[in-house]
N, C-alpha and C positions, 0 to 999 in steps of 0.2 A: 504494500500500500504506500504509495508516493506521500511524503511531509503534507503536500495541498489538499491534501483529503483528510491525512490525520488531525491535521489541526487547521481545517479551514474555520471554523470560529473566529478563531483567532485573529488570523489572516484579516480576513473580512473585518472584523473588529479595526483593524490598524487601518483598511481601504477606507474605511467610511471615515475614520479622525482625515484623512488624509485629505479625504472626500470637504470634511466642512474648514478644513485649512486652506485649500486652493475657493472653495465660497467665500472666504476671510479675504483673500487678496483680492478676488472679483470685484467686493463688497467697499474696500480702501480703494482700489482703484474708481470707481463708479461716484464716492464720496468725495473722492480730490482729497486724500491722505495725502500725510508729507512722505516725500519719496524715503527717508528712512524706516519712516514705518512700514513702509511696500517693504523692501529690503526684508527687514527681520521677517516679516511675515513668509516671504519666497524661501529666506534659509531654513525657514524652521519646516517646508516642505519638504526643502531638500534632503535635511536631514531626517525626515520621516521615510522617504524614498527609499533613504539609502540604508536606515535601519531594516525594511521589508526586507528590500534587494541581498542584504549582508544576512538575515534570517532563511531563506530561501536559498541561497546559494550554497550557505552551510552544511541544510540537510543535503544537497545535492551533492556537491563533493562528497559527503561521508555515504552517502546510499549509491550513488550513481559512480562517481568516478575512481574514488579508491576502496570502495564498496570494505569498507572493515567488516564485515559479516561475514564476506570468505576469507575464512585464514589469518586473522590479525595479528599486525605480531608487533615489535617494539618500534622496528623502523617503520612500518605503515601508517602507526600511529602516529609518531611523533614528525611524520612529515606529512600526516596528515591535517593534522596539529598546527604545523606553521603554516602551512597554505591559509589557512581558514584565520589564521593572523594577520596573516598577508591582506587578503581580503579585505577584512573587517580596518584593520588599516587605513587602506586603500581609498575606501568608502566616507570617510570622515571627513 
């Protein structure tokens, strides 16, 4: 069973914040907010994005691509481990 099924709640949970966060920018934008306040409002999307995107990719790597259910062994993990470092990283 793929992560997006196990915990689509969840998931969906974070689309819908995501959902009234990009309403928030529509809603400054529409009202002549000051361009700062557009600003924080777009980061704080982005950084919702990337939080999803860095959740999702995680279980991906761990199920899909170095799949540690067959066979795991110290070096799988632990290079499975920094990929998913990397990533998260990445994403910030």
């Amino acid at each position: 069973m793929s992560h997006t099924i196990r915990k689509r709640p969840q998931l969906l949970n974070r689309v819908s914040r995501i959902g009234g966060q990009v309403a928030a920018i529509e809603k400054a934008l529409n009202t002549g907010a000051e361009c700062g306040a557009v600003l924080q409002l777009i980061a704080s999307v982005r950084g919702a994005i990337n939080g999803l995107m860095a959740e999702v990719l995680e279980d991906h790597i761990r199920n899909h691509v170095t799949n540690l259910d067959d066979k795991p062994n110290e070096i799988r993990i632990q290079g499975t481990d920094e990929l998913i470092d990397i990533v998260r990283t990445y994403l910030k």
